[in-house]
N, C-alpha and C positions, 0 to 999 in steps of 0.2 A: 163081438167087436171090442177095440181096446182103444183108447188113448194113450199113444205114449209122446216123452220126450224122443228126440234121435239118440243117438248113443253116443255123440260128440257131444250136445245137452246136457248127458246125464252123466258123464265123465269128468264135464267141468264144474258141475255141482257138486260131485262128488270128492273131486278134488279140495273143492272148498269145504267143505264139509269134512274136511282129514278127521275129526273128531273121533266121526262116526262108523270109520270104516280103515282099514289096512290095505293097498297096494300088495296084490303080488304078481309076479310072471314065473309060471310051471315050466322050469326045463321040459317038459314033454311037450305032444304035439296039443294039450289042449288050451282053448284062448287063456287070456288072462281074467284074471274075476278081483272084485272087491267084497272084501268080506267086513263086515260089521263086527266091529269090536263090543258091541252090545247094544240092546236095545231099549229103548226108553218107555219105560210103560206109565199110561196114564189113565184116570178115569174119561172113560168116553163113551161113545155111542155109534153106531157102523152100521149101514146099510150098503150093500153090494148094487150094481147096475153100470152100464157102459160106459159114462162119464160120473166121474166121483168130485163134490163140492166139498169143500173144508172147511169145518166154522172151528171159533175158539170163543168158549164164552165162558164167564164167571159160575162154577157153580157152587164152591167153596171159599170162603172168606181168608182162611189162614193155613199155614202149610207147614211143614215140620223141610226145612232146605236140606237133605244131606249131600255128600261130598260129592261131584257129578263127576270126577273124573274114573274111566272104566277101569274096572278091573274083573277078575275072574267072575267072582261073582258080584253081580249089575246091584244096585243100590238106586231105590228108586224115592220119590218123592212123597210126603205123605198129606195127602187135603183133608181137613175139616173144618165145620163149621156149613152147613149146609144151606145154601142160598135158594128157597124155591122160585124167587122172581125169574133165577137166573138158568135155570134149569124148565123154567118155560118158554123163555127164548130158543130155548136148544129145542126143544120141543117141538115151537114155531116154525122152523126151518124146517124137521120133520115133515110136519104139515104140510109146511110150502110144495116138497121136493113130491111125496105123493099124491098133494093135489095135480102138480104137472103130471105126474104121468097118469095119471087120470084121464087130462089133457088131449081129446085126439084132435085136437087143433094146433096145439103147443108140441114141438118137438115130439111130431107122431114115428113112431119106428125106435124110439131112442128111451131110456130106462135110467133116469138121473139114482144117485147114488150119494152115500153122505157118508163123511168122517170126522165125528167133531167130538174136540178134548175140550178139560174143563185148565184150564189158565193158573188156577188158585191165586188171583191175583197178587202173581210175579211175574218180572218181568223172564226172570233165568227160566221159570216152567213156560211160560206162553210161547219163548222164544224156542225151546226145543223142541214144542208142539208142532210150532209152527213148519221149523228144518224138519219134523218125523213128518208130519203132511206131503209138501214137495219132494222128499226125499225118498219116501215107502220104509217099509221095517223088514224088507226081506235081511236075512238072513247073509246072503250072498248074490251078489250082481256076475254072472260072465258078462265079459265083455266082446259079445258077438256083432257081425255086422248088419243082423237081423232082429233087434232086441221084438223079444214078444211076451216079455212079462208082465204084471200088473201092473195097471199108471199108477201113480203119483195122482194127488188130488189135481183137477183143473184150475181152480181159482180158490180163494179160502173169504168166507165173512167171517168178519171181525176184525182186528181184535177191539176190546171193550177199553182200550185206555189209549193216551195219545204217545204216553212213551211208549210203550210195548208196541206197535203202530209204527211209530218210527223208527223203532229195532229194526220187527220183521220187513216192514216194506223197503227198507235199504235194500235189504239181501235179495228180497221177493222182484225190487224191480230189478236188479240188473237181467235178469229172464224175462224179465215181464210176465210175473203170473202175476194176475189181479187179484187184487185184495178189495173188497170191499167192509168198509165199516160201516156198522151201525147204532152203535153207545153212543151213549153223552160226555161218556169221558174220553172218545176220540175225536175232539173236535176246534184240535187245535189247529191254526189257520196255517202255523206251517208245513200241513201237510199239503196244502193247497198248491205248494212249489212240483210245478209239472218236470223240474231236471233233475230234482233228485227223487222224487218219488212220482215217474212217469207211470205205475201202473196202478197207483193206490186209487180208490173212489171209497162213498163213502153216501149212505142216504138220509144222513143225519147234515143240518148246517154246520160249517165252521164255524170257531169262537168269533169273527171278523164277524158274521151277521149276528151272533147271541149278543155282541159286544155291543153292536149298534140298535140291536130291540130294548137293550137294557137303559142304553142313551135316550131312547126315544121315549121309554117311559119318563125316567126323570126330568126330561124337557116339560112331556106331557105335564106333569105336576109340578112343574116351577122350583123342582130340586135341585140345589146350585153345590151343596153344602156336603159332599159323602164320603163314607168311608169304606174303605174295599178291605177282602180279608178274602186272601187266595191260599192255594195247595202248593205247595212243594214239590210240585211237578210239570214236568213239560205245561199238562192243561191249565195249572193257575198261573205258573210265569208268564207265557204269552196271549193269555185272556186280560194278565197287568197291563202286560206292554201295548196291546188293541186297545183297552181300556184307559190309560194315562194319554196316550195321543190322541184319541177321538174323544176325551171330554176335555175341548180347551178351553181357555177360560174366553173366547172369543165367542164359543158360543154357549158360554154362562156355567161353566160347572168346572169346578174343583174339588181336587185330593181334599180330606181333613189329614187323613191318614191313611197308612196301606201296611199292613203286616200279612205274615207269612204262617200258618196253621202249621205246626208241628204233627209230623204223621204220625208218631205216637201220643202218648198221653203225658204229657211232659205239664204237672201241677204249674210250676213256676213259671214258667212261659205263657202257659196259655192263663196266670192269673195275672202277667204283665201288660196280655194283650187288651183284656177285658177292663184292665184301670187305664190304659188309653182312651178304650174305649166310651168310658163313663165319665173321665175329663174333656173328651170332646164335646164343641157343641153341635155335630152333625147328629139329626136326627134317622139320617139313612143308613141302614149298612146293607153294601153289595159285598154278597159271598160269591165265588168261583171256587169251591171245595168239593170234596165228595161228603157224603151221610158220615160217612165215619170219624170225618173230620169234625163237623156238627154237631155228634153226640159229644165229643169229648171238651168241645167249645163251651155247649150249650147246659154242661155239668159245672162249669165254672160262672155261667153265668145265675143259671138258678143260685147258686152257691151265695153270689153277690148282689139279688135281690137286682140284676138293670133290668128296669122295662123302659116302658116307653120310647123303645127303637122300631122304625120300621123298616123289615126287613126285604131286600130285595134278591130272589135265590136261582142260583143258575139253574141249569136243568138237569146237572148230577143230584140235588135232591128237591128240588121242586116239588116233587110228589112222593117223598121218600115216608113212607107209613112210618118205620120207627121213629119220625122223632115229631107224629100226630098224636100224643099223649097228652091225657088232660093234665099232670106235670106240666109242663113244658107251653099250654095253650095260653095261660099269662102273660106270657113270653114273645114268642111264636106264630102267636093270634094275628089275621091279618096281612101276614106277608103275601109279597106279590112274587112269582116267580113265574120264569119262564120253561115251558116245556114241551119237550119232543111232539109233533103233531098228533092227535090220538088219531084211530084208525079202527074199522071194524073189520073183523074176517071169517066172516061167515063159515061155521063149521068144526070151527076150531075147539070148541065145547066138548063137542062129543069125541073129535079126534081125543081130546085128553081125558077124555074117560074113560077110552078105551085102552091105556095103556096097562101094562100088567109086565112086574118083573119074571127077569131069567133066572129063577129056581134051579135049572139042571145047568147054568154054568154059571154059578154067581162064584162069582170071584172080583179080585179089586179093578179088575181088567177087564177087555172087554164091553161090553153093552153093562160095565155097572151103574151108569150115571142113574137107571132106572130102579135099581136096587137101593142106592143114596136113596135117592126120594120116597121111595116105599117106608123103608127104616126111617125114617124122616118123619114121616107123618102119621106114622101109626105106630110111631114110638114101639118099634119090635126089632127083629136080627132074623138074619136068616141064619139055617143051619149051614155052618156048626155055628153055636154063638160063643161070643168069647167067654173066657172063662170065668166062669161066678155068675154071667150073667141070670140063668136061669135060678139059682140060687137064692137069688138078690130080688128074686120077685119079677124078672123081666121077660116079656113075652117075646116067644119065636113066630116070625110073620111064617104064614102059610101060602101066601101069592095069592087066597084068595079075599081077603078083606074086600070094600066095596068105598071107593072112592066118594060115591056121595053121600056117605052116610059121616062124615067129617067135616068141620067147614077150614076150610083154607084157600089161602086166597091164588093159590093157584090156580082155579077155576073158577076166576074174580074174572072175567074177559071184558068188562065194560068200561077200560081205561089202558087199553092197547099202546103204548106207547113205543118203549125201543120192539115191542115183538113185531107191531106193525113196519119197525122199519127192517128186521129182518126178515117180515116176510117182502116186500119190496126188492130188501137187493136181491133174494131168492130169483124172486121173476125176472130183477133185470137182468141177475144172468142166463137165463133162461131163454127171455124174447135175446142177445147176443148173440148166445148159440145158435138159436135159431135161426136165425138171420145169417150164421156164419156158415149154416149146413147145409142152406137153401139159395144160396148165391148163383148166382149166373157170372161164367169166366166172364173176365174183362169190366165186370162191372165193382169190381173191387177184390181183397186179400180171400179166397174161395181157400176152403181144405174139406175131406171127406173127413170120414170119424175116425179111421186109419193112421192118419197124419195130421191130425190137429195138434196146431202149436199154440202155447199160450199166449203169446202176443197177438195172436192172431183176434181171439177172445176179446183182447185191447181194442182194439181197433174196431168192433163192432160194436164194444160196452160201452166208448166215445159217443154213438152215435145213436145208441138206444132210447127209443120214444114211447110208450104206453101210458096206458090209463088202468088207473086199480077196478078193482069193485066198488071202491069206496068212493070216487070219484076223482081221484089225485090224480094227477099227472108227473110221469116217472122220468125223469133223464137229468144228463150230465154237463153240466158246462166246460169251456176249454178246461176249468184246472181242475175236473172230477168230481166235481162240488154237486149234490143234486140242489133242485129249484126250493130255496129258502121259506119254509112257514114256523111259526114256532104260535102255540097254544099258551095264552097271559094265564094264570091260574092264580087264585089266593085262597086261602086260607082261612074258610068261617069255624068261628067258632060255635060250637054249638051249646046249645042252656045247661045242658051234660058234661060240658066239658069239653068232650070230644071236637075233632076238629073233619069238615067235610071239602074237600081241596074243590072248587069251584071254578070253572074257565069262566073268564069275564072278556075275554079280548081273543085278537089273534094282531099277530106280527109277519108280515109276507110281502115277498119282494115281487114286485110289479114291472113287467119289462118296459111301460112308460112312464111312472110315475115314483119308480124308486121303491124305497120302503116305504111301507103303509103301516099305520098301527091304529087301530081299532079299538076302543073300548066302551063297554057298560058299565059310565061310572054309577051307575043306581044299584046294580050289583055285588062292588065290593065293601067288602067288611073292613070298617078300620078297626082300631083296636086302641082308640083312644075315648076319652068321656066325651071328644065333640064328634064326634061319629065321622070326622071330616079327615083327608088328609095333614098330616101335619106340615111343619112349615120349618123346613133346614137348610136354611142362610147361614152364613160367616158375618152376612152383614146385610141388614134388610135396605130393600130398592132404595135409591134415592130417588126422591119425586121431583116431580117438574121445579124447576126453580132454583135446584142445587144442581152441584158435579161430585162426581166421585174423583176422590184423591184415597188413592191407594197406599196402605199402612206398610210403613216400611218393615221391612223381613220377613212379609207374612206373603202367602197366597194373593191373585190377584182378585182370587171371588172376596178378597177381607179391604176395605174400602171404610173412610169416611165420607161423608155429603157434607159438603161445603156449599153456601149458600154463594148464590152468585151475587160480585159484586153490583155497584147500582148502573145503571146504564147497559147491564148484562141480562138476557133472559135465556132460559130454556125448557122447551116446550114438551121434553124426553124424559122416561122413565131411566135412570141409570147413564147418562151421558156423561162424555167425558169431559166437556168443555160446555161454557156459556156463548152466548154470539151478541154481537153489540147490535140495538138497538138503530134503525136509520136517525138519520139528523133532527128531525120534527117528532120522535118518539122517542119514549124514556120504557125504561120496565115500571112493571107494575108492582104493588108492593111484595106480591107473592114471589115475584122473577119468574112469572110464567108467561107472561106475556108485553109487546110492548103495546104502549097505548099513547094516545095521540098529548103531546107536553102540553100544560096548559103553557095561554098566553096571557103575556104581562107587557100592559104601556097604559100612559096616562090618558084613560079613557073619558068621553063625555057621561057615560050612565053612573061611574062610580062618585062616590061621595066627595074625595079629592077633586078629580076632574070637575064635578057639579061646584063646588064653591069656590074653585080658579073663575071659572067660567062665567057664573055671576058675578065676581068680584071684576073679571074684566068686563064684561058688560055694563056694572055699574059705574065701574070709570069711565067707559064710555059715553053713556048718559049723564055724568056729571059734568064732562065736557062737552058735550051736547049743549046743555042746561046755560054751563055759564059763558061757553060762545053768545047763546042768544042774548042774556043777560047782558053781556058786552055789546054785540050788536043796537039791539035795544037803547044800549045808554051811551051809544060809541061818543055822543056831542057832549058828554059830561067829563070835566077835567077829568077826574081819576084813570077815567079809562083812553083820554088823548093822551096823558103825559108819559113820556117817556115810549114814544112812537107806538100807539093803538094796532097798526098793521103787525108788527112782535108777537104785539100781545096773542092778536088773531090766530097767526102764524105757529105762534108755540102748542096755543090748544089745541090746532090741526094735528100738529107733532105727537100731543100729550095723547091728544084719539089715537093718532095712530101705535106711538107706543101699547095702548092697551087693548087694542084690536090683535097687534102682531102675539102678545099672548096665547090668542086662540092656536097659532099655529102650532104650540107645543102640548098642544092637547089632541088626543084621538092617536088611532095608528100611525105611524110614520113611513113616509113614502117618500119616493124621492124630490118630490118638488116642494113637497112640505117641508124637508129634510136640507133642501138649499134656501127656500125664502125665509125658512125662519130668524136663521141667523144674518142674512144681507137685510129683511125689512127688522130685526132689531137693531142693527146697528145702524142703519140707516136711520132709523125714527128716533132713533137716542139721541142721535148724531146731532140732527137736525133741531131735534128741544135743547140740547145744551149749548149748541150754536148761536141759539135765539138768546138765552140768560144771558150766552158769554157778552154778547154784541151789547145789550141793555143794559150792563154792568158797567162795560166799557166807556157807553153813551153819559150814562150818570155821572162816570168818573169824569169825563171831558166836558161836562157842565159847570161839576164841581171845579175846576182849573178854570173855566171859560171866564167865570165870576170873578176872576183875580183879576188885578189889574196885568194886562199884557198878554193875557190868555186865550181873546177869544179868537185867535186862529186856528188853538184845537178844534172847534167844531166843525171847521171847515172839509175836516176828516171823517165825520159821523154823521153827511149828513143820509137822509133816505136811503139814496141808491147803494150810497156805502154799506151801510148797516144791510141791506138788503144783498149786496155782493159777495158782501164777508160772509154771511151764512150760507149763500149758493156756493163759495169757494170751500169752506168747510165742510159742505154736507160733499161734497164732489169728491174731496178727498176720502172719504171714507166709502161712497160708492165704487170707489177706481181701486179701493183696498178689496171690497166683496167680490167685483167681477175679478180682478186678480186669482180670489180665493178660492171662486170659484169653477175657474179653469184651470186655474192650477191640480189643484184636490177638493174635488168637490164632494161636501157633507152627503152621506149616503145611508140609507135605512139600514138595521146590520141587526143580525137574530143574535142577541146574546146567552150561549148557555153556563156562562162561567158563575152567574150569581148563584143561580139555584139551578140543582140537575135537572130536577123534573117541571122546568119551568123555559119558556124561551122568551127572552125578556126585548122586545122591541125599541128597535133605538136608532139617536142618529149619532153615526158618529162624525166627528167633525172632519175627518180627509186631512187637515194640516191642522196640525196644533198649532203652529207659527200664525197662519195664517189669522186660527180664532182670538188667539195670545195678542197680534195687532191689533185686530178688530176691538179688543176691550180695553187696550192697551190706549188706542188712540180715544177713544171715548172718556177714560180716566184723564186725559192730560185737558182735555176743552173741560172738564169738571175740575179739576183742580185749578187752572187757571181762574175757570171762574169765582171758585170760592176764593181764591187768596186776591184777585179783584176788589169781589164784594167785600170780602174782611176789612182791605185795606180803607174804602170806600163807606164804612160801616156807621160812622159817628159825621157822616156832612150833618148840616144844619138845615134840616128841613123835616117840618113836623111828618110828611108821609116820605122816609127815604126808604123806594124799595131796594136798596143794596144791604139793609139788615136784610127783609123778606129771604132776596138769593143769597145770601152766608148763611141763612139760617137752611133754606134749602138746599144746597150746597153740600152742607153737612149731612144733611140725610141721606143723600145722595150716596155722597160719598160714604157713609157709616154703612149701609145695606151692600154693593158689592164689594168693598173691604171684606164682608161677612157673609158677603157670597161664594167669594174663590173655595175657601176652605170647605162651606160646606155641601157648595157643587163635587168637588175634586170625592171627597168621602162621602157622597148618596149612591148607592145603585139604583139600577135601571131609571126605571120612569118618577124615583124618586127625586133625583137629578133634572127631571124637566121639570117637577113641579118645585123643586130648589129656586129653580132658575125662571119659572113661573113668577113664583113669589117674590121673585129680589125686582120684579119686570113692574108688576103691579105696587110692590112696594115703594119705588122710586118715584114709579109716577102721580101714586096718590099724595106719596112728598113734596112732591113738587106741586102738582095741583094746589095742594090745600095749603101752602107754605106761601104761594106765589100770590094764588088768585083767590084764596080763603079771606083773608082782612080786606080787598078789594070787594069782593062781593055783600060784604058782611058793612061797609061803609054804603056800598049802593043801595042796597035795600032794607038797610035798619037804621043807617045814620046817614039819608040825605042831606043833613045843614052841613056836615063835613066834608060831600062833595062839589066846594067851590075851590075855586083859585086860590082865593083870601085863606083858605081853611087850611089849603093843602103850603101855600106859601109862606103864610104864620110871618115872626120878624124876620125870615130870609128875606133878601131880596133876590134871591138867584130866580133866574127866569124858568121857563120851559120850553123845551123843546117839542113843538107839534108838529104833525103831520100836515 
């Protein structure tokens, strides 16, 4: 049984492929054919069976390019440098292809086949590998209408790089043969693109999820600060570009820097990159390189004595053994990397032990990949050897040497990584086929083995579902991708030096819950003296209380903490802004929080308030006192002369002047906040009303005693004197109720004195209004004084019109010396201002008025007669 292309297939591949072949048409009657202009020979490995797979894997490191264009005689490529990791993967695939036909569950009846070249990582060799795969190396093609030559591989694994990846699967998809990858260095996300590369898969993650495992750690460790150092290739350019857009600084991570690894060994370069490096202050570096890049990095860095970086490594050398050298472990110690899922495969041990080279056709062709390795590891040649070899002291292998009596890490199987994933895509193409051999018409794209086409393969490799041995579950998402895990690994160093690669985590995508990442931080090694991860900021957190203000020209992760202003708090690590406090709260001193303002007003418990308090109360009591005093002595001249009812009258006033005190003590509310101001001026009103009239009284005595005078009195007498004060005091009540419907005095939280204070108050509602109310009260007081003044020198040994001048004056002298320093006191220190001018005036007057009254009543009764008080006046008095 065969697989082939049709012949219209293979004509137009052909045609593209003009390279490799000549067009002719025989004037005769036989068809036309295509004939190969030469063939491209390479190191490989070939097994025969019905359907043939194609791998291309690394198995030489460097290659000698000559000219590739044909001519007579063919000029072929030369590999060396021999890779055994890479050369077990070919292996692997081996393995894979005759464990299936082992298989009589697995594609029973059918006999898988294999053709796999080694790449010499180029892309000009991988990609000619690739056209000699799809293409066949016959010799010459007729072009019959029945082709029944040997196929062409069915599908190809590989290739190991993303550029060479992207060469071949251009070409490969427009046929749609599948290619599956399985390297770490094909794992660039734009091969993800289902319209130009409809038949690529791949069982390795794209850079898009290594990109985002890589983010997840640094989140995981509060890494804001790093520097990335990629390949010069498809793989590190767009693991940058996944990598600059998925770490924004929204969600906390920024560039320090980003350079480009020279793919040679370029001293000057890679010692410019490394004094970036050592001037930055990120303590992370994320590589996206291959090993080879690293060695010649990581020779400049010993060079230059950096440590102290911790490094974070994609999965081209994650576990890359040459650069696990006690050298390098100072260095090196501790990195976290990410890598390929490991994978066990039962059997594979012994499958490679039993390998054993081809003696009777060794040549460079051919099944020599197994001759490489032989030569390779037991350091011999087959016959013939070259020349001098023998000479030189060099052994010719015999084919029978014994594999385990050498150690090499070829038959190291306990860290499976890219082999486990070509043994995977093996299978996947496998259960494909199978599915595509086994089909029921109607129930999808059916072909026999006859007529199998490779798109057809497509279409089933889409929808491929299994489970390994190992446990895994195999398939492909719409853009080829298989199901995302990657193995966290780091780096211990060991007391030898040496270094033992450790999984600590895993990273895998979860069809409800997204990416997950996993780790045993008890597990990894750091590689600093505090045994801890390190700490790589641009600029460490701002804490509660400040904001960040970001420095100009720099990164947004590079910021200053500014402390919030006052009245501002914030309660976040790193915020951008502060938020204003409500009305009744201030920040605290930290700005982390608001807390409730204190309050401020002239209280009864504090020491101020306490001795307003008593001082009004004890005015109180002293007019208390000398009321009775007076009552008591009402029938004694002193206190009838000059209308006793006044007198009475004034010390009600004078009480209540120092009662109204009390209202400007304690909180203020609003009824406190209107009677304060209507019962002081009222009460003022009212005691200066009384002086004025008794002044007035005095003065219309004084005239009466003239000759022709006594009709004055006929003006002052009782009811008068007693009218004149109700008309007086009325006027100033008709001023308060005015004042107080107009704009009435109201409680009001002041925070303008102090921020974190809210200072209790009344404010007066109309200034006009308060400005009358003192205004009219000054003008009954200076009337009176300039009365009494006038009035000051009568001739009568007790003339209380000194007393009221002298009181008067005080009066007057305390709010003269009130305005100013009401108008400059804040808060509650303004009512006790205005306290004290309240108390002051009236103990002025009290003790001005009715001090020598009282002080004649009770210490110098012979003074209180008529005769004492009349002396040689003869001016009479006036009594009640």
């Amino acid at each position: 049984m065969t697989v082939m292309y049709s012949c219209k297939d293979k004509i137009l591949l052909l045609l593209l492929l003009h390279s490799f072949c000549s067009y002719s048409i025989s004037p005769s009657t036989q068809p036309p054919s295509c004939r190969s202009q030469g063939q491209f020979h390479l190191s490989g490995m070939h097994k025969t069976g019905d359907v043939i797979l194609g791998g291309l894997f690394e198995i030489n490191f460097f290659s000698v390019f000559p000219d590739l264009s044909f001519t007579s005689e063919p000029q072929h490529p030369t590999c060396h440098g021999f890779d055994v990791l890479g050369f077990r993967q070919a292996q692997t695939m081996a393995f894979a292809v005759d464990e299936i036909n082992r298989n009589s569950e697995l594609l029973p009846n059918v006999t898988l086949g294999y053709s796999l070249y080694d790449n010499c990582v180029k892309l000009g060799i991988g990609f000619r590998a690739a056209l000699a795969l799809i293409s066949g190396q016959e010799e010459e093609i007729v072009m019959e209408d029945n082709c029944s030559r040997s196929p062409p591989v069915l599908a190809i694994v590989g290739d190991s790089s993303s550029t060479r990846s992207i060469a071949i699967s251009t070409v490969l998809g427009l046929y749609r043969v599948p290619m599956v990858s399985v390297h770490y260095f094909a794992t660039c996300s734009c091969l993800s693109d289902r319209q130009k590369f409809p038949s690529f898969f791949r069982t390795i993650p794209s850079d898009a999820f290594q990109v985002n495992a890589m983010i997840q750690i640094i989140k995981h460790f509060s890494w804001t600060w790093v520097g990335l150092l990629i390949s010069a290739d498809d793989y590190g350019l767009h693991a940058a570009k996944s990598f600059q857009s998925d770490l924004s600084p929204s969600d906390g991570g920024c560039l320090a820097y980003m350079e480009v690894l020279p793919w040679d060994n370029e001293p000057p370069e890679l010692r410019r990159i490394v004094d970036v490096m050592k001037a930055s202050t990120a303590r992370v570096v994320v590589v996206f390189a291959h090993e080879s890049h690293m060695i010649n990095l990581m020779e400049e860095v010993v060079r230059q004595n950096l440590t102290g970086l911790q490094w974070l490594a994609s999965e081209a050398w994650s576990t890359a053994a040459v650069l696990q050298t006690p050298d390098l472990m100072p260095y090196l110690g501790g990195t976290l990397g990410i890598a390929i899922r490991r994978g066990e495969i039962p059997g594979l041990r012994d499958f490679l032990l039993e390998i054993n080279p081809d003696i009777k056709h060794n040549s460079s062709y051919g099944n020599s990949m197994v001759n490489q390795f032989w030569e390779f590891t037991f350091q011999c040649r087959f016959t013939p050897p070259p020349a001098g070899w023998v000479e030189n002291g060099g052994k010719v292998c015999s084919g029978e040497e014994d594999l385990r009596t050498v150690e090499t890490e070829f038959l190291d199987i306990f860290n499976l990584r890219p082999e486990y994933n070509v043994y995977k895509a093996v299978y996947a193409l496998a259960h494909a086929l199978h599915d595509l051999l086994r089909c029921e018409p109607g129930s999808g794209s059916c072909a026999a083995l006859e007529t199998l086409k490779p798109w057809q393969l497509v279409y089933y490799l889409e929808r491929v579902n299994f489970t390994t041995s190992f446990g895994d579950q195999v398939s492909f998402d719409e853009n080829g991708d298989v199901l995302p895990i990657y193995d966290v690994m780091n780096w211990l160093r060991l007391p030898d030096g040496r270094a033992n690669v450790q999984n600590v985590g895993e990273v895998k995508m979860s069809a409800f819950s997204g990416e997950q990442l996993a780790l045993d931080g008890d597990k990894i090694f750091w590689n600093f003296e505090s045994k801890k991860p390190p700490r790589s900021v641009c600029s460490e957190n701002c804490p509660p209380g400040t904001r960040m203000v970001r420095k100009k020209g720099e990164p947004e992760c590079c910021f200053d903490c500014i402390p919030c202003s006052e009245g501002k708090v914030n309660n976040k690590t790193n915020s951008l802004e502060c938020f204003s406090c409500p009305e009744d709260f201030w920040s605290s001193p930290q700005r982390d929080l608001c807390v409730l303002r204190q309050t401020e007003f002239l209280s009864y418990q504090e020491p101020l308030g306490i001795c307003l308090t008593a001082a009004s109360l004890l005015g109180t009591f002293i007019c208390a006192v000398v009321l009775g005093i007076f009552i008591y002595h009402r029938s004694t001249p002193i206190v009838r002369a000059n209308n006793s009812e006044l007198s009475f009258l004034l010390l009600v006033s004078l009480k209540l002047c120092f009662l109204c005190s009390l209202l400007f003590i304690g909180r203020p509310r609003l009824w406190t906040c209107q009677l304060r101001h209507a019962v002081f001026g009222i009460s003022f009103v009212l005691c200066v009303s009384c002086i004025l009239v008794k002044t007035m009284v005095v003065l219309a005595v004084f005239k009466a005693s003239k000759p022709g005078g006594g009709a004055s009195l006929k003006w002052f007498g009782a009811s008068q004197q007693r009218g004149t004060v109700l008309v007086l005091t009325s006027v100033q009540a008709a001023i308060c109720t005015a004042w107080l419907v107009s704009s009435s005095p109201a409680p009001h939280k002041n925070t303008q004195y102090h921020n974190d204070k809210i200072v209790y108050e009344c404010v007066v509602g109309s200034t006009i209004g308060f400005s009358v109310l003192l205004g009219y009260i000054g003008l009954l007081a200076i009337l009176s004084f300039l009365i009494a003044f006038l009035a000051r020198n009568l001739p009568d040994n007790f003339n209380e019109a000194k007393l009221i001048t002298f009181s008067m004056l005080i009066f007057c002298a305390v709010w003269v010396a009130f305005v100013p320093a009401y108008v400059s006191s804040p808060g509650k220190y303004a009512d006790a201002v205005e306290v004290f001018a309240i108390l002051a005036s009236s103990f002025g007057l009290l003790v001005a008025l009715f001090g020598p009254k009282c002080y004649i009543i009770l210490l110098k009764p012979d003074r209180n007669t008529k005769k004492a008080l009349m002396g040689r006046s003869t001016i009479g008095t006036t009594e009640r």
